[in-house]
Structure formats: C-alpha cells, structure tokens
VOBA-1610 file (N, C-alpha, C; in pm, whole numbers, padded with zeros to 5 digits, always signed):
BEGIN
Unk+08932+06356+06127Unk+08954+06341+06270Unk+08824+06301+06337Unk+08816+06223+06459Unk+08720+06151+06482Unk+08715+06217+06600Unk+08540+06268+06623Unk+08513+06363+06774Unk+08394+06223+06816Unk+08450+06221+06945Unk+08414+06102+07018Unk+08280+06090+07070Unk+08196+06058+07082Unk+08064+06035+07136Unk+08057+06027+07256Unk+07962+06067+07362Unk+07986+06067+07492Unk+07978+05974+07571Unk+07916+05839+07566Unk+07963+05694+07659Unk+08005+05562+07588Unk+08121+05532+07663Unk+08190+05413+07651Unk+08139+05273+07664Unk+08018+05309+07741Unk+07960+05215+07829Unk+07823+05185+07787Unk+07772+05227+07677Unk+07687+05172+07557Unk+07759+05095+07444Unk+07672+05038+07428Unk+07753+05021+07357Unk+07803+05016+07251Unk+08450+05039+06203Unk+08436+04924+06159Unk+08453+05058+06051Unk+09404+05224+04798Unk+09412+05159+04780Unk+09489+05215+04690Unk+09776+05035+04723Unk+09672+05162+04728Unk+09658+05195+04534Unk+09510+05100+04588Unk+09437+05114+04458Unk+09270+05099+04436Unk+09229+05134+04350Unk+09098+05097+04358Unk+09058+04997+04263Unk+09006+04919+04332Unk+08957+04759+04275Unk+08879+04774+04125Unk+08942+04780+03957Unk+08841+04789+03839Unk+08718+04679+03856Unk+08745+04587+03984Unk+08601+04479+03933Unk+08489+04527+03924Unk+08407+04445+03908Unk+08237+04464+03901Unk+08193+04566+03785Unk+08275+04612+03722Unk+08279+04702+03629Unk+08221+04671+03501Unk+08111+04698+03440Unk+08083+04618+03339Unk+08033+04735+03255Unk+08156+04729+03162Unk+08163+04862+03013Unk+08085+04826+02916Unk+08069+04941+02863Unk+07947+04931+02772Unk+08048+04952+02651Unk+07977+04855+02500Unk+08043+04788+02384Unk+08043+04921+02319Unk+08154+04950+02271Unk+08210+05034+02183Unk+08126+05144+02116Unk+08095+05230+02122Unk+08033+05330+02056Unk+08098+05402+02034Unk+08139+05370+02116Unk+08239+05447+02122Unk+08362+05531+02206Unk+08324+05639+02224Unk+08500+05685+02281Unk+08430+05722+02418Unk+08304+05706+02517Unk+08289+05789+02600Unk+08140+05716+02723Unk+08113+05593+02732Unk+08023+05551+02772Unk+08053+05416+02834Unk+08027+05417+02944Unk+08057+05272+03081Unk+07930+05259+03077Unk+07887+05124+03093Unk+07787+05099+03192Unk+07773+05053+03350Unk+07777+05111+03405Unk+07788+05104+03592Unk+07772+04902+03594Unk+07833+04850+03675Unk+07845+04687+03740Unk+07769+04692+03881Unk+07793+04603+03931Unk+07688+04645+04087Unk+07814+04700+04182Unk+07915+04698+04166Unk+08063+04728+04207Unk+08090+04890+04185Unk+08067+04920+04066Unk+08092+05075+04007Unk+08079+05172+04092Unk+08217+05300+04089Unk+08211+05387+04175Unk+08319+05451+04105Unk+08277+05606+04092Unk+08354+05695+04044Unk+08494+05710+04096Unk+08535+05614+04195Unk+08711+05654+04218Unk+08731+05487+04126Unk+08664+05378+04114Unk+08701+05234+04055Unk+08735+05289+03854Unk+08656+05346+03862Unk+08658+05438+03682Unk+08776+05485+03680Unk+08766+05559+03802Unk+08904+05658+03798Unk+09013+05567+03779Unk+09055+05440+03842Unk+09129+05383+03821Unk+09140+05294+03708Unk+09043+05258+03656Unk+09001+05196+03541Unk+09072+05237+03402Unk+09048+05363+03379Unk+09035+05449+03272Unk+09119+05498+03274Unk+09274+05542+03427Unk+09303+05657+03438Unk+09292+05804+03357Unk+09213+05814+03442Unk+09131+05926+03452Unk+09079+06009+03549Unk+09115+06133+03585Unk+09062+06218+03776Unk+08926+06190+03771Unk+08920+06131+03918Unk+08758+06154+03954Unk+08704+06247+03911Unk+08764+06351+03944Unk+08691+06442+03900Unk+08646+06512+03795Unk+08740+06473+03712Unk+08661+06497+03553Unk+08551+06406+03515Unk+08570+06273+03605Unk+08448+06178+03538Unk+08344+06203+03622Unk+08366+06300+03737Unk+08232+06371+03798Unk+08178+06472+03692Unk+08270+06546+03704Unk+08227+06686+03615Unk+08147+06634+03457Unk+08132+06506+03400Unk+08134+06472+03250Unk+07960+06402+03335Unk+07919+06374+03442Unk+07825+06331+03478Unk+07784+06421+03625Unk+07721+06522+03577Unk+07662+06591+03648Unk+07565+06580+03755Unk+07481+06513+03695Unk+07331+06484+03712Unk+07366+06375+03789Unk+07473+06297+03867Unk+07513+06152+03897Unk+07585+06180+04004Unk+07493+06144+04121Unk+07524+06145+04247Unk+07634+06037+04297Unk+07735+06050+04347Unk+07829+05949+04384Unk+07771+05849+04441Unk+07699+05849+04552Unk+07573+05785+04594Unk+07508+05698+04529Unk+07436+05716+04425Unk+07329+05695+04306Unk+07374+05633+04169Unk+07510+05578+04220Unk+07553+05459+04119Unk+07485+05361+04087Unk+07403+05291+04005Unk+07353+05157+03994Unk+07383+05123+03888Unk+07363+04894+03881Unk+07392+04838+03774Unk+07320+04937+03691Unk+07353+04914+03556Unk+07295+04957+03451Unk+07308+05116+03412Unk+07356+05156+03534Unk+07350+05308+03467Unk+07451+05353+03357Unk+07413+05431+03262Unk+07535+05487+03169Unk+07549+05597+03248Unk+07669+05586+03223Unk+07818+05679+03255Unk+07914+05768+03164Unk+07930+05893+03146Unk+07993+05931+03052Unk+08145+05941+03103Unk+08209+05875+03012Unk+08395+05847+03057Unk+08454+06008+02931Unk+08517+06101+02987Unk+08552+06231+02919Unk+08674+06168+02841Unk+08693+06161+02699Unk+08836+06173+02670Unk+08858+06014+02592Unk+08809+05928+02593Unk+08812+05758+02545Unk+08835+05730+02438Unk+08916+05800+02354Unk+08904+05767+02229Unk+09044+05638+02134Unk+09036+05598+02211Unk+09169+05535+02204Unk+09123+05418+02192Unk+09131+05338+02041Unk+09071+05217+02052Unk+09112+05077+02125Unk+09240+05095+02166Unk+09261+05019+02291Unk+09234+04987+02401Unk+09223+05146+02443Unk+09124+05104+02583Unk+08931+05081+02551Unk+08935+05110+02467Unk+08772+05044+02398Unk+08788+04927+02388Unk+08868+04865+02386Unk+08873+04680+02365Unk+08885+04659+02468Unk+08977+04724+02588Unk+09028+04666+02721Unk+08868+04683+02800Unk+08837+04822+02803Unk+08658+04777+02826Unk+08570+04694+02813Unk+08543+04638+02682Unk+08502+04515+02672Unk+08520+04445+02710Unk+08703+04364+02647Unk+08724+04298+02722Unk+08675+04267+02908Unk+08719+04374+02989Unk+08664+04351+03082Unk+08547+04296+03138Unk+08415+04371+03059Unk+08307+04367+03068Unk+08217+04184+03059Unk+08319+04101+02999Unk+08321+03974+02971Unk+08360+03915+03063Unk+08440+03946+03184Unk+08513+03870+03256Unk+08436+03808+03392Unk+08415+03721+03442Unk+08330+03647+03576Unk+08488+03713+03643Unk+08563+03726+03656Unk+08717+03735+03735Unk+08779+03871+03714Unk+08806+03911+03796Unk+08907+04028+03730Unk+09028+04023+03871Unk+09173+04063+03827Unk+09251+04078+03905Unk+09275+04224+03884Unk+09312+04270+04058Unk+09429+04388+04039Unk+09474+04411+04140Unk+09579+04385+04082Unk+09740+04466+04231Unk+09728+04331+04326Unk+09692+04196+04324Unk+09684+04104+04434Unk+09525+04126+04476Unk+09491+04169+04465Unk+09292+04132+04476Unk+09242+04053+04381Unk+09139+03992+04403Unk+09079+03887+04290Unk+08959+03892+04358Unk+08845+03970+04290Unk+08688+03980+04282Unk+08604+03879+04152Unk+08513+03880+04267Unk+08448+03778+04156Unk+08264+03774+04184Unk+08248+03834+04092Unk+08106+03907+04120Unk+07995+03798+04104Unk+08049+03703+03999Unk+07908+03586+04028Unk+07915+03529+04158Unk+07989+03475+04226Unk+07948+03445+04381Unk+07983+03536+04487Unk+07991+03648+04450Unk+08004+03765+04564Unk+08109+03713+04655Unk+08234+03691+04570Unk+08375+03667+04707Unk+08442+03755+04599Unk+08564+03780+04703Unk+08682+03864+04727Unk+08820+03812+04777Unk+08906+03809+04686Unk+09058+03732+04758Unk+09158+03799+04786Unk+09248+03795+04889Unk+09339+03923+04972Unk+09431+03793+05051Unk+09524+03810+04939Unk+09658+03758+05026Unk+09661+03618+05029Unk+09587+03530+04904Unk+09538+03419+04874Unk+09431+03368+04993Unk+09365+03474+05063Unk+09234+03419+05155Unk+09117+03483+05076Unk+08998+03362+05086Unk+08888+03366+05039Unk+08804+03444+05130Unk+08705+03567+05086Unk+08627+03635+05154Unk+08470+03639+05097Unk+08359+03590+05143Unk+08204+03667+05082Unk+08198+03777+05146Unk+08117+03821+05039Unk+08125+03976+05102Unk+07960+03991+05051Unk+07841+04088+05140Unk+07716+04070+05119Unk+07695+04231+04964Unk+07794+04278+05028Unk+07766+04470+04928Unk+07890+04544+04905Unk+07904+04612+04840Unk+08042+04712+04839Unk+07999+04854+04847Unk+08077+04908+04928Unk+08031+05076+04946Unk+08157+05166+04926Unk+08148+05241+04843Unk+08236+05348+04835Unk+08198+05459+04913Unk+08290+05489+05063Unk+08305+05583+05113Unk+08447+05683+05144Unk+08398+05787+05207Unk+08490+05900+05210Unk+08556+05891+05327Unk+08710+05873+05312Unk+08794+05780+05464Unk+08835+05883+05519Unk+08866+05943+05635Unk+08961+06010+05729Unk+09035+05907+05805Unk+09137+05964+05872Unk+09220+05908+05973Unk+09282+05943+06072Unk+09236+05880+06191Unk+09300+05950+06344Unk+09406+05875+06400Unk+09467+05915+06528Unk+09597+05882+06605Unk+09480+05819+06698Unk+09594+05830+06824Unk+09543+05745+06960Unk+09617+05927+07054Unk+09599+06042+06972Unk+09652+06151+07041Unk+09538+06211+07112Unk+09563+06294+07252Unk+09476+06278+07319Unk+09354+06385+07260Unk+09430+06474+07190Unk+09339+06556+07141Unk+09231+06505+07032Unk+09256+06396+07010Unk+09198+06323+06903Unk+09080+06223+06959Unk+09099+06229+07087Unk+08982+06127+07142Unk+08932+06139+07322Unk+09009+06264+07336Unk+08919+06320+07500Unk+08910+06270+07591Unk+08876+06295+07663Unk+08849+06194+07800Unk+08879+06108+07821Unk+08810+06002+07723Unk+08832+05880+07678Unk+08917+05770+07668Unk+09045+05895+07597Unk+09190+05836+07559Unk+09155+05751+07507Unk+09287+05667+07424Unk+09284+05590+07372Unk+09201+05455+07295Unk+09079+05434+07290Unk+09010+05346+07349Unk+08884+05367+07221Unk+08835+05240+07202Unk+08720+05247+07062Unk+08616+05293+07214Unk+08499+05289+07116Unk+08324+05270+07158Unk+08342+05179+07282Unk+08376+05065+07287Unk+08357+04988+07376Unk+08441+04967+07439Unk+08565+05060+07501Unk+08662+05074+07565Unk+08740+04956+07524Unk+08786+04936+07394Unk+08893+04879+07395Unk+08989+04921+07321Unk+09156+04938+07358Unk+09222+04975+07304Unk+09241+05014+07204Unk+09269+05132+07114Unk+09276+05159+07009Unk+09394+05066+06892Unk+09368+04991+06780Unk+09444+04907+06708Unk+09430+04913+06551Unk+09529+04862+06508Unk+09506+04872+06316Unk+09367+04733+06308Unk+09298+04825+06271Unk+09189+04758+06166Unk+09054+04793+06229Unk+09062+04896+06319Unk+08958+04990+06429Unk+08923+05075+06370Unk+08769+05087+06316Unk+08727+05214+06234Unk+08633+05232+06260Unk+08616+05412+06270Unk+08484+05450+06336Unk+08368+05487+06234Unk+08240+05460+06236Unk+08153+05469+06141Unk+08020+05541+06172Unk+07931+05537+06110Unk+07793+05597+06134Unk+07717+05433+06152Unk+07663+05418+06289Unk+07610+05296+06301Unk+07503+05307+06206Unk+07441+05424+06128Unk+07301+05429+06019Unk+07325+05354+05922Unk+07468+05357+05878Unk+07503+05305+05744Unk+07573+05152+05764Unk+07639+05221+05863Unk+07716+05036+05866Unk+07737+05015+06049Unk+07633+04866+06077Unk+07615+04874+06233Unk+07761+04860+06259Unk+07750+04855+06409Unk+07875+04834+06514Unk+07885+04685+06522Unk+08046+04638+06523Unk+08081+04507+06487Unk+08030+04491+06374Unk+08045+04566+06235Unk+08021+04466+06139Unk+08194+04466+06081Unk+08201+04334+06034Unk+08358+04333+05978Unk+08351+04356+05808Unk+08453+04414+05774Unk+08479+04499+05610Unk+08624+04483+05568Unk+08651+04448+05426Unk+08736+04432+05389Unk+08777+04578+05282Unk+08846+04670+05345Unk+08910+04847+05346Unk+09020+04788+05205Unk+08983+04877+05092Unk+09046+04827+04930Unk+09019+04986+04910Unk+09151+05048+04859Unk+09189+05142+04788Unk+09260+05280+04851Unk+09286+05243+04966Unk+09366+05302+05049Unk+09522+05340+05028Unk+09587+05474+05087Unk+09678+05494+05039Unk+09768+05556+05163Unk+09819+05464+05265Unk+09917+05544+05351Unk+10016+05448+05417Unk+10169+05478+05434Unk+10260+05408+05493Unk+10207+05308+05591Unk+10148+05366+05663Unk+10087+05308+05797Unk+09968+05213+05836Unk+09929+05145+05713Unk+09806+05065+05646Unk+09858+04966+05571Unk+09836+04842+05581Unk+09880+04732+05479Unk+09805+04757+05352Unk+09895+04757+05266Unk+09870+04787+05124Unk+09770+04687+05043Unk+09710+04718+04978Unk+09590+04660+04879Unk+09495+04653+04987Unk+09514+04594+05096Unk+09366+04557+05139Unk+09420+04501+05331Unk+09284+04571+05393Unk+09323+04489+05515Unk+09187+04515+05550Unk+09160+04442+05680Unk+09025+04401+05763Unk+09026+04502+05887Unk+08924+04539+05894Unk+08894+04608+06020Unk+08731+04553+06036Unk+08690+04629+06165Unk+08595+04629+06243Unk+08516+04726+06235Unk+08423+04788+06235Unk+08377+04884+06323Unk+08297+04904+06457Unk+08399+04910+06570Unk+08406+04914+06700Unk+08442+05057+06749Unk+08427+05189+06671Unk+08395+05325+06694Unk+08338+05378+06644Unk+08266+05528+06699Unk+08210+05626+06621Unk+08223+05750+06658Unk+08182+05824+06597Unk+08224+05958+06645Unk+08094+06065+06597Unk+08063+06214+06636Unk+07968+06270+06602Unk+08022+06336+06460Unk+08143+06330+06440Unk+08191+06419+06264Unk+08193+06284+06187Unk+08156+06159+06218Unk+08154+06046+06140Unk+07981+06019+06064Unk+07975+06103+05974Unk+07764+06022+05943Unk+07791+06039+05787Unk+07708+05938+05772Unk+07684+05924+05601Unk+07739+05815+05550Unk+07769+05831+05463Unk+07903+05716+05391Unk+08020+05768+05407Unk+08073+05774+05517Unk+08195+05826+05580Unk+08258+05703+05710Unk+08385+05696+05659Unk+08484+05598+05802Unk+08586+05716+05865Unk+08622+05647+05934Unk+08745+05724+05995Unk+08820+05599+06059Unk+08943+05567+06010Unk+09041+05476+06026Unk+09142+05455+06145Unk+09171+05431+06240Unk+09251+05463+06319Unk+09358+05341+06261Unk+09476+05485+06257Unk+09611+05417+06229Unk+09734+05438+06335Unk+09794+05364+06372Unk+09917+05392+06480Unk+09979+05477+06425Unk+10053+05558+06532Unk+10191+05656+06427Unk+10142+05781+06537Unk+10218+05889+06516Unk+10216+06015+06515Unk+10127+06099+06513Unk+10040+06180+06564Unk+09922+06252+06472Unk+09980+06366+06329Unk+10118+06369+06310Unk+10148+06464+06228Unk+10130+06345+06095Unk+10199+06210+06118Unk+10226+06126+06018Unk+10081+06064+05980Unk+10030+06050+06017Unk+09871+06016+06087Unk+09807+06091+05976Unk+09834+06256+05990Unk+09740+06339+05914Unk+09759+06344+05777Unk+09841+06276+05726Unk+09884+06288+05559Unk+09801+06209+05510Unk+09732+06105+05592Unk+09623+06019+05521Unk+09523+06159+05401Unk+09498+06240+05515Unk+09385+06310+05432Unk+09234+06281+05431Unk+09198+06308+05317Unk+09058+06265+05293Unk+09113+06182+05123Unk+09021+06025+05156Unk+09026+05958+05068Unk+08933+05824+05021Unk+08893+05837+04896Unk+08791+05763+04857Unk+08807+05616+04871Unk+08780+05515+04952Unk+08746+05379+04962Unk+08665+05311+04947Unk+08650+05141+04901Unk+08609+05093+04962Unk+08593+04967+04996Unk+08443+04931+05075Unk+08447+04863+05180Unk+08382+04801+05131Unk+08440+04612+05120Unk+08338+04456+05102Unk+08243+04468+05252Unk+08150+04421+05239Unk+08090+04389+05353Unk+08131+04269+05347Unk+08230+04200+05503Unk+08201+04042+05475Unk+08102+04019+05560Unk+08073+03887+05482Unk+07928+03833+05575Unk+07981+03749+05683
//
C-alpha cells in the first residue's frame, strides 16, 4: 500500500522472463552461472524451483548482489535433462517465454510483437494500491503530479528509479494487469515505497486490489 508524500505540487509475471540467464556446463547437478539478467525469482522460474530454496542453497547471496559471472547453487538438479536444457540455454543470443523475446546482445525486449531497448533490468519487490481514499489521503485519487490515477502508474523511490522514467513490468501476477508484460511510468511515490521496491496502481476494488500481495518483478528500463 502506497502512503503518499506530502506535495502534489513538486514535482513508474505472469511469469518470470528465463533470459539473460547464462548456466554453467554440466558438473553437474547444482551450479548456474548468474547472466547480466539473473535474479533469484528468473531461476525460480527457470529450474522450477521456490525462490526460496534457491535462497536458502545461497546464503551468503544477497538478492541485490546478483552479478554476471557469479556461481549460484541450484538445490536438487540432478536430472540430466534439465542439465542439457541449461546449456542449451546458456548458448542462446534469443530466448523466448510466454510471448516475450529478450535478447541480450543488443539489449532489446519484445511484448506483443513491439520492439523495446531497454538500458538495465531490476528485480524488485511489487505491492499494489486502489484509487481508495484510504489509500491515498487528501490527495485522492491522483499520482505525484496530480494526475489521475491509471493502469501503468507506479510509485517508486526516485533514489533508485527517477520520476518519469518509463519500464517495461515482466513477471507479474493479477486479474487486473495485462498479462506477460505491460508499460508503466513512474509518476508516484510514496514514503513506504524506498529501495528496490514499486507499488503498482491497479483499477478495481481495494479488496480485489489486495490479492496482488507482495511480488517479485521485473523491470526493463526502456531507454
């Protein structure tokens, strides 16, 4: 839920994308090597496998503190199929999934047969608010810059990602969100919004609203 900042008048999946993923050759049953893309919910989907076991199997490995090259311990891999499908991957300039098409040598992204560059990818931790009044105060309805609240309006920590920058939102999971992938803004913020954290504003209900939850995304920067 997004707690609103005090002036208006000052003045951004359901899956998670396997690209950029680049696995490390067979050793065997238990070792990725991080892509510049890599993020413990993209594994998760990769491998199926809970985040959270492939947290718990890498301790020492800040969600944060992903980089190319890092080894990764994957819990459980012993299946020489998905040891080939790793590889395999790991070979690919292209990867598809679910209607996305990433492509890490020229840093674009495709959604709905439109071409996107994108400068970085960030995996952050999503919430999601209404346009209910309890949800935005005084204010009502209305981003940062008093404009109407709309699908693809997300409030951010200007530290991490400025105001008006546009992002292409991949791995999202709620009725009320176009599926695989859609574009927003960030044209709000809020004081419970800092870090690598969004908060999504979706139309609907605040009861239907709240089933979003808390959920791991993420975000192309387009340029």
């Amino acid at each position: 839920m997004k707690i609103r900042f005090s002036a208006i008048t000052a003045f951004a999946a359901a899956i998670g994308i396997s690209a950029l993923l680049q696995a490390a050759p067979a050793q065997a049953d238990s070792v990725h090597t991080a892509g510049a893309g890599t993020t413990y919910y993209t594994l998760s989907n990769y491998y199926g496998i809970s985040m959270d076991k492939i947290m718990n199997a890498n301790p020492g490995v800040s969600a944060t503190n992903i980089y190319p090259g890092l080894n990764l311990t994957i819990p459980g891999i012993t299946s020489p199929k998905l040891v080939a499908q790793a590889a395999t991957a790991s070979k690919a300039s292209i990867i598809t999934a679910a209607g996305l098409t990433v492509e890490a040598a020229t840093n674009t992204v495709q959604a709905w047969g439109k071409e996107f560059s994108y400068d970085k990818v960030l995996q952050v931790k999503a919430s999601a608010y209404s346009s209910a009044a309890s949800e935005n105060g005084e204010w009502g309805a209305v981003d940062y810059f008093g404009n109407p609240l709309k699908l693809g309006t997300i409030a951010v920590d200007p530290s991490v990602i400025p105001l008006g920058t546009k992002v292409l939102v991949t791995g999202h999971s709620h009725p009320g969100l176009p599926k695989q992938a859609f574009l927003a803004t960030a044209t709000d913020m809020g004081s419970a919004i800092k870090g690598n954290r969004i908060d999504i504003f979706i139309p609907g209900s605040q009861s239907s609203v709240a089933e979003f939850g808390f959920q791991y995304v993420n975000l192309y920067i387009i340029e």
